[in-house]
N, C-alpha and C positions, 0 to 999 in steps of 0.2 A: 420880246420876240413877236414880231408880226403874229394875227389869228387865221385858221385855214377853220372857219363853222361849217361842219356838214347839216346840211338840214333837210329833215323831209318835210316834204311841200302838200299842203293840199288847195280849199278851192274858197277860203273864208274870203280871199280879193275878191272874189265872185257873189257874194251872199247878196246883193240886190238887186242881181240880175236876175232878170225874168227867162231869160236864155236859160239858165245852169240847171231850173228846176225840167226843163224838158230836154237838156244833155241827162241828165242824172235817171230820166223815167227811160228814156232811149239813149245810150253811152254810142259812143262813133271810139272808132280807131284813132290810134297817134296822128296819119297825116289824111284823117276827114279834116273837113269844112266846117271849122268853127269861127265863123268870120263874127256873127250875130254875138257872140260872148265877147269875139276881142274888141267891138265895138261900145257896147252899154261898161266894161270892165272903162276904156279908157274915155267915156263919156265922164264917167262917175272920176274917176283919178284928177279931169280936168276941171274940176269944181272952183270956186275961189276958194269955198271953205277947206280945201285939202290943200292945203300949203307944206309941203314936207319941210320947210325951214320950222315949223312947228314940231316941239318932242311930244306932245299930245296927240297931232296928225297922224306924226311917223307909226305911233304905235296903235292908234288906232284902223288904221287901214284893214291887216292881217295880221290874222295869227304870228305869220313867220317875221311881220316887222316888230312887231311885239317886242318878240326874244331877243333880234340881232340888237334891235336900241338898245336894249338896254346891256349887251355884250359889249355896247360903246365901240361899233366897226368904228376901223380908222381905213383912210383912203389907202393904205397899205394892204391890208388887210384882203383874204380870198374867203367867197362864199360861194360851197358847192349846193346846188338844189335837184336833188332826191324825187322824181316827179312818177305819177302811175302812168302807164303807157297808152293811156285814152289822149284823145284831144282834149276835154276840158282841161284834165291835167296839162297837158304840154301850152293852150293859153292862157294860164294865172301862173304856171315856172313864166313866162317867159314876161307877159307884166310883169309879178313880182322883179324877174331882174331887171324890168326898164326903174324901177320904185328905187332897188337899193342902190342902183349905178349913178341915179339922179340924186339922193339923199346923203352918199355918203362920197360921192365922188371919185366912186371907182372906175376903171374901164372893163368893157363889155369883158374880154379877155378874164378879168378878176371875177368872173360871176358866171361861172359855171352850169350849165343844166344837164342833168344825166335823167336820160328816162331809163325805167328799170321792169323792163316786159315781165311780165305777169303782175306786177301790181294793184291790183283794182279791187272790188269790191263785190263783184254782179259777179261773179265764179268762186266758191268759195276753194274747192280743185285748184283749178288755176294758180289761184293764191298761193296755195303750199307747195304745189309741184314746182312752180314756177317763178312767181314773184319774191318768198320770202328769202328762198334760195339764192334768187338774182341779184336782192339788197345785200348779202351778206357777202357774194364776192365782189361784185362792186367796192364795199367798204374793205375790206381785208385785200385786195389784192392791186387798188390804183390810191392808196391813200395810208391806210392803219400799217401795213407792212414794207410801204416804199421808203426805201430810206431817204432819198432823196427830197422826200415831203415830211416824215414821220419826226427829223430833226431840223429840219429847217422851220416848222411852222407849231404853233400854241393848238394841236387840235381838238376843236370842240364840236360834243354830238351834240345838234340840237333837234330833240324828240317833238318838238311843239307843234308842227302842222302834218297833213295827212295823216294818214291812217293811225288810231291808237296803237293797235295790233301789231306797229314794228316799235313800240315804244321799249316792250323788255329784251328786243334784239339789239337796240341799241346801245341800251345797260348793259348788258350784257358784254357785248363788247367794248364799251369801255372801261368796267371793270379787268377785263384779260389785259387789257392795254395800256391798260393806266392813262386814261384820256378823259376828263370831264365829259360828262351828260347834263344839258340844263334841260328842262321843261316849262312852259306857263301854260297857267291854262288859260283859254282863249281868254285874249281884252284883261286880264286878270294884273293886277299891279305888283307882283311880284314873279322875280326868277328863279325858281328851285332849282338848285345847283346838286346832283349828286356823285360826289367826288369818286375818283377811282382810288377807291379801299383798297387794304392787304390785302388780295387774293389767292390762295392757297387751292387744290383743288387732291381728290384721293385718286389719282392718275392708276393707282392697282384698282380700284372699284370701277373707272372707268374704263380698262382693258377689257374688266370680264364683261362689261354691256357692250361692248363693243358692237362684235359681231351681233348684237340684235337689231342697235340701231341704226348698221349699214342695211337690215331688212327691211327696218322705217324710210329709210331713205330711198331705195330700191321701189317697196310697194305703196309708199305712200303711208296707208292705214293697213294695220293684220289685226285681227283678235288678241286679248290678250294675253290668253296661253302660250301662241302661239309667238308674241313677244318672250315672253318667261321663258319659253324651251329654249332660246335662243344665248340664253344667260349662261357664262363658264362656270361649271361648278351651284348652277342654283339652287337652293332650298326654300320652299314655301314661308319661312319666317325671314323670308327678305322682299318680301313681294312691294311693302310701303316705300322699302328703301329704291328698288330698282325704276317702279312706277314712276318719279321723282322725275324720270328721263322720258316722260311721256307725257300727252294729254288726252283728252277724248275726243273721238272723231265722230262719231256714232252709235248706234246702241251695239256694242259687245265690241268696238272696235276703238282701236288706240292711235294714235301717230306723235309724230316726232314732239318734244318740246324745244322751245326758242334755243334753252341754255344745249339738249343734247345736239342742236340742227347748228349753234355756235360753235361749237368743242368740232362734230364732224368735220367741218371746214379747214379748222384749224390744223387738223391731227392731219399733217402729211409727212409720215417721217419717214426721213432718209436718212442718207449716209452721215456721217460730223466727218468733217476734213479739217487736218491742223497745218499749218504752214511747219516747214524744215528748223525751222528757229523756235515755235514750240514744242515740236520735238527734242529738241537737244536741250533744253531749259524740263522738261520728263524724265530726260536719261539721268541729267545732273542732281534730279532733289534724289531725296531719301527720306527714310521716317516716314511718321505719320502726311507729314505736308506732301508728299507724293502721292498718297492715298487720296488726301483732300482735295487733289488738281485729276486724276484721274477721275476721282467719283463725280465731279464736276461736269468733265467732258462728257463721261457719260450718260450725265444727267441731261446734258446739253443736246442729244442727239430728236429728243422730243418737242417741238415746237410749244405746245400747252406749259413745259414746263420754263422752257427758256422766256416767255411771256410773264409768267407769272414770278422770276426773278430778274427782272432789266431794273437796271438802276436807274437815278432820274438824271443823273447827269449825265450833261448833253454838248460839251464841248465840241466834239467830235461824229460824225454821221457811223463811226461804226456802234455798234450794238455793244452796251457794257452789261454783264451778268452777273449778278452779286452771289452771293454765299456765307451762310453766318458763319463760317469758319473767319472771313476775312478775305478769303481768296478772292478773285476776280478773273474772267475771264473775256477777251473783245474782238469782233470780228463782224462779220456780215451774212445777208442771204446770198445765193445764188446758184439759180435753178433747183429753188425749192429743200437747199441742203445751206447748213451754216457754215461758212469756214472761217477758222479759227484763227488766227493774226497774233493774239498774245494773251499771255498767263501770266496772273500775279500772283505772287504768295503772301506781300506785304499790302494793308491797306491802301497805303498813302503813296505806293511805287506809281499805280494807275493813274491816277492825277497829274502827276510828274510827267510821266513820260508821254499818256495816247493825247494830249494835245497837241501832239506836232504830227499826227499823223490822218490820214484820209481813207478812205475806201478806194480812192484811184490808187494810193500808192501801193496797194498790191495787186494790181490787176495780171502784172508779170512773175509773179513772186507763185512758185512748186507751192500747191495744197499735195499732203497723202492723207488718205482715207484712216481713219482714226475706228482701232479695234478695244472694242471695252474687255477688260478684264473680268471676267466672272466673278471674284472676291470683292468689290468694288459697293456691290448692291447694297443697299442702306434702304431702313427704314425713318423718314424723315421726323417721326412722334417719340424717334428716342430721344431723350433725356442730353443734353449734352456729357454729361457724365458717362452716361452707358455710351456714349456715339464715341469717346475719345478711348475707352477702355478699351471697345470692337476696333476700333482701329489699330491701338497697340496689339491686340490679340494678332489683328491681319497684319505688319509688320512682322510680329514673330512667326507666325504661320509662313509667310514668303522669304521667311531668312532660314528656316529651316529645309524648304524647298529649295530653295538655292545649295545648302551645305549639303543636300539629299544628293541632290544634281552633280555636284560636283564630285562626292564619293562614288559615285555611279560612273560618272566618267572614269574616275580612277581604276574603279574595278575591274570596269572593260579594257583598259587599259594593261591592266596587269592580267587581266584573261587574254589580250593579245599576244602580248610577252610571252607568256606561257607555252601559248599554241607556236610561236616563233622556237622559243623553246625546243619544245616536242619536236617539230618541224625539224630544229638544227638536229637531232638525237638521233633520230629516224635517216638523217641521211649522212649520219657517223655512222651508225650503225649498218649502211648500206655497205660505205666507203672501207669498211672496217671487214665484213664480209666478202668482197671484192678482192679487198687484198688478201685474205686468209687463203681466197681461191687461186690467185696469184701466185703464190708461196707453197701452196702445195703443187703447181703447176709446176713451178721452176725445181722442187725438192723430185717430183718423179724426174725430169730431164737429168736433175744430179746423179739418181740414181743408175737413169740409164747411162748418162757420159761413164759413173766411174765403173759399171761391168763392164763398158767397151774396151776400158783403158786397162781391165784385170785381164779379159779376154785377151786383150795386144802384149800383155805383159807376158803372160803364159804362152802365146803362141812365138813370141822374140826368143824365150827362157829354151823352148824346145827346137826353133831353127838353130839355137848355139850350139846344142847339145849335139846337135845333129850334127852339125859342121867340125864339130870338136873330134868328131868320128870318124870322119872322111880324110879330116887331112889338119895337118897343123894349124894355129889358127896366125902364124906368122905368114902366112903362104896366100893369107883372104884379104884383097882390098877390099876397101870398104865402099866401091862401085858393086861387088858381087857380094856383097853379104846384102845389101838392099835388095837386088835385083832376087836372090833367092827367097829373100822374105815376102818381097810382094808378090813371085809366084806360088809359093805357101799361101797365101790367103787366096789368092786367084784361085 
């Protein structure tokens, strides 16, 4: 794999110029007039005795050829140079990359120069408000977290020239990043290499300083009390431990240190997003390995820790995140939140399958926003004995909430039923009522139809009687027995 060496630059190309010692007593800005340094710098470059086809020449020149020879550039190969925002700074970056374009045969394009404003030396202010701040996103935001570079290239920090003072910010990150750190010291015939270690970091200790060290960052320098008040939950027998995340500014006052001004940077969390396809690979496990892949994600929502588990294999430009369970998870940045692409449960499934796949190929492809489960939370210094026991514990725990759920449903269901019930009863008993009033309705009309009908019977009984009196009843058509009857009631 081709090398991309970042390096910070300082002015050792410079050291028998008679110019640098009267830049350095009066310092000029990035684009003053430093003609007089670029002149005696490429006097001295044009010597016989500096023949860069010489490995003796090459590394003798500067500090920063020093290191790269002996990193063995190949004409492949990209060197970024890290410069202070002064002019002397910006002409020894800029010889320096006439030196390594010439010696190893790169083009201009491969040889990068970034100045990074506030870097210098004549403000110590400046330096912290401004410069240490400006190296660290420079390096985290166009190089350590682009994926684009981050797997496509061997990155190495190299701490050897300018400033000591960014040398444990270097470390520093490339410990988080799992990136080589080399140093020489000046002219010195060996490369100290220091590898990127296990890194682990107690991310619950760094919550509770949190909020003090967004006040370091804010003010610069506060007292130290007034760092300590700022601590969740502090007690005076933690004062060595929390200090740890500071340095001293002044007399009674504190400010940030390298490793607390690295972690701030780092720590942007947002949302975790999972593609539709790991979702549905969530819905499908069960058991403990569901709990495994969930605790994961939600491990995975915090930048510091998703850094401090990437695997080193590197087939593919998305991002693999390990797990000592076995698990795996792989996916990418963007806009500052991860999104998720796929979930392993088996070790050896990831190898298998994310070499055929890319970060373009989901550029079209539904992320949702991935919601952590409250049961999920782990403490990572347990035991794996106790971590597999808490996990069966939280299986059972979620299988009884579930049978909870579902007899709850039930209940309500049969409380619906009920009320449907009641409901039907209530309007029997209406209908039941209605008619009772019905019935007695139609039984008073009975009673008055049949006095009508007693009443007609007795008054018929006594028209006969009547007529039975008058005159035979052979003698009565039954025209005049009517007509006398309806005048009887008339």
């Amino acid at each position: 794999m081709n090398k991309l060496v970042i390096c910070t630059t300082g002015t050792s190309i410079a050291n028998a110029c008679s110019s640098q010692r009267d830049l350095l007593r009066q310092p000029k800005a990035w684009d003053d007039d430093a003609e007089p340094l670029r002149r005696e710098i490429s006097e001295f470059l044009r010597r016989p005795e500096n023949d860069l086809r010489q490995q003796s020449v090459r590394r003798a020149i500067c500090a920063e050829m020093n290191s790269l020879d002996r990193l063995e550039i190949k004409s492949s190969d990209r060197v970024v140079l890290l410069t202070s925002d002064t002019a002397q700074g910006r002409v020894c970056a800029e010889m320096i990359k006439k030196v390594i374009v010439e010696a190893y045969s790169l083009s201009n394009g491969q040889v990068e120069i970034r100045m990074v404003e506030g870097l210098q030396v004549h403000s110590a202010r400046k330096l912290r408000e401004e410069g240490l701040k400006n190296l660290i996103k420079i390096l985290l935001d166009d190089y350590l977290t682009k994926g684009e570079i981050r797997y496509a290239y061997d990155i190495i920090l190299n701490a050897t020239g300018g400033f000591k003072g960014t040398v444990p910010f270097l470390t520093i990150l490339g410990m988080l990043y799992g990136k080589r750190t080399v140093y020489t010291f000046e002219f010195a015939n060996e490369l100290i290499t220091l590898p990127p270690l296990p890194f682990s970091f107690d991310l619950g200790l760094y919550n509770r300083v949190k909020p003090a060290l967004d006040l370091l960052d804010n003010e610069i320098a506060v007292p130290e009390q007034t760092f300590l008040s700022k601590v969740v939950g502090y007690v005076p027998t933690e004062r060595d431990l929390f200090m740890t995340f500071t340095e001293p500014f002044d007399e009674g006052r504190v400010t940030i240190s390298p490793l607390a001004s690295c972690l701030l940077r780092i720590d942007t969390k947002k949302t975790l997003f999972v593609s539709e396809r790991v979702m549905d690979i969530l819905k499908g496990s069960k058991g403990t390995h569901k709990i495994h892949l969930e605790r994961m994600l939600s491990k995975s929502i915090d930048p510091l820790w998703r850094n401090s588990h990437l695997d080193t294999w590197n087939v593919t430009d998305l991002l693999v995140i390990k797990e000592r369970n076995g698990e795996r998870i792989a996916g990418f940045n963007k806009g500052g939140s991860f999104h998720v692409t796929h979930a392993f449960g088996e070790h050896d499934d990831y190898k298998r399958i994310l070499g055929d796949y890319w970060k373009k190929d989901f550029l079209g492809v539904k992320f949702l926003p991935w919601q952590p489960s409250d049961d999920v939370a782990a403490d990572e210094k347990n035991s794996d004995a106790v971590a597999e026991e808490r996990d069966k514990l939280i299986v059972e725990s979620r299988e009884l909430k579930t049978k909870s759920a579902r007899l709850h449903d039930e209940l309500i269901e049969l409380q619906l039923k009920e009320e449907e019930h009641k409901s039907a009863e209530k309007k029997l008993e209406a209908l039941l009522h209605e008619r009772d009033l019905e019935l007695t309705r139609l039984n008073e009309k009975l009673i008055t139809l049949q006095a009508t009908v007693q009443a007609l019977e007795q008054q018929t009984l006594s028209l006969k009687n009547d007529m039975e009196k008058k005159s035979k009843p052979g003698n009565w058509s039954l025209t005049q027995f009517v007509r006398a009857l309806l005048k009887r009631r008339a």
